[in-house]
N, C-alpha and C positions, 0 to 999 in steps of 0.2 A: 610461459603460460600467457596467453591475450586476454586484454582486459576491454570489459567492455563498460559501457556507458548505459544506466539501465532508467528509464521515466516512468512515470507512474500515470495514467491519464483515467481520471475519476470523476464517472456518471453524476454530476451534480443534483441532477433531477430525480435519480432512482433514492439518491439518498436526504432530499429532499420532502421527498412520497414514502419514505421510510414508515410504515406505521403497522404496529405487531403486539397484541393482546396476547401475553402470558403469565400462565398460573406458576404461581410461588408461591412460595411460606414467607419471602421479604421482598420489597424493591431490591435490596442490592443483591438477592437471588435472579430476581428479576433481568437484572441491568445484565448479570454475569452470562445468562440464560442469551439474553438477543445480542451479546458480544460473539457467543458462542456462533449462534446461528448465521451471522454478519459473516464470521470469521469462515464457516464451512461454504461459503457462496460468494467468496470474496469475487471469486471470476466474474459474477453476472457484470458487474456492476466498475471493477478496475480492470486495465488495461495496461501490460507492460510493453513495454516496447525494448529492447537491448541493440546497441549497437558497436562495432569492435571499434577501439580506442589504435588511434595511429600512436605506436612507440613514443614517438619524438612529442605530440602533445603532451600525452600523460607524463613523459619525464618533466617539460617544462612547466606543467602546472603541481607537480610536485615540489618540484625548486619552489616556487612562488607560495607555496601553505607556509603560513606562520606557526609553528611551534609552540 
C-alpha cells in the first residue's frame, strides 16, 4: 500500500473573522452548536494537500521514531 504525506493549510483570516450568533439553552450548547457548524464546512476554510511518500524515506524516518 503507498503512503502518503498529507498537510493541512489553514485560512488564518476566515478563522480569524469567525463570528456566529446562536440560540441555545447553554454556552456549551452553544460552543457544541458552532463546533458543529465549523466541522460541516471545514472545506471552506482548510486545505489538504497529500503527497506519495518515496519507500526508502518513510522506512528511514521510521527507523529514526523513538519509541
Amino acid at each position: 500500500m503507498k503512503k502518503y504525506r498529507v498537510t493541512l493549510d489553514v485560512d488564518t483570516e476566515w478563522v480569524k473573522n469567525f463570528d456566529m450568533v446562536i440560540e441555545a439553552e447553554s454556552e456549551e450548547q452553544a460552543e457544541v452548536d458552532a463546533m458543529t457548524e465549523v466541522k460541516m464546512n471545514a472545506h471552506d476554510y482548510i486545505t489538504t494537500t497529500a503527497e506519495e511518500e518515496e519507500e526508502d524515506k518513510w522506512t528511514i524516518s521510521k527507523l529514526d521514531t523513538v519509541y
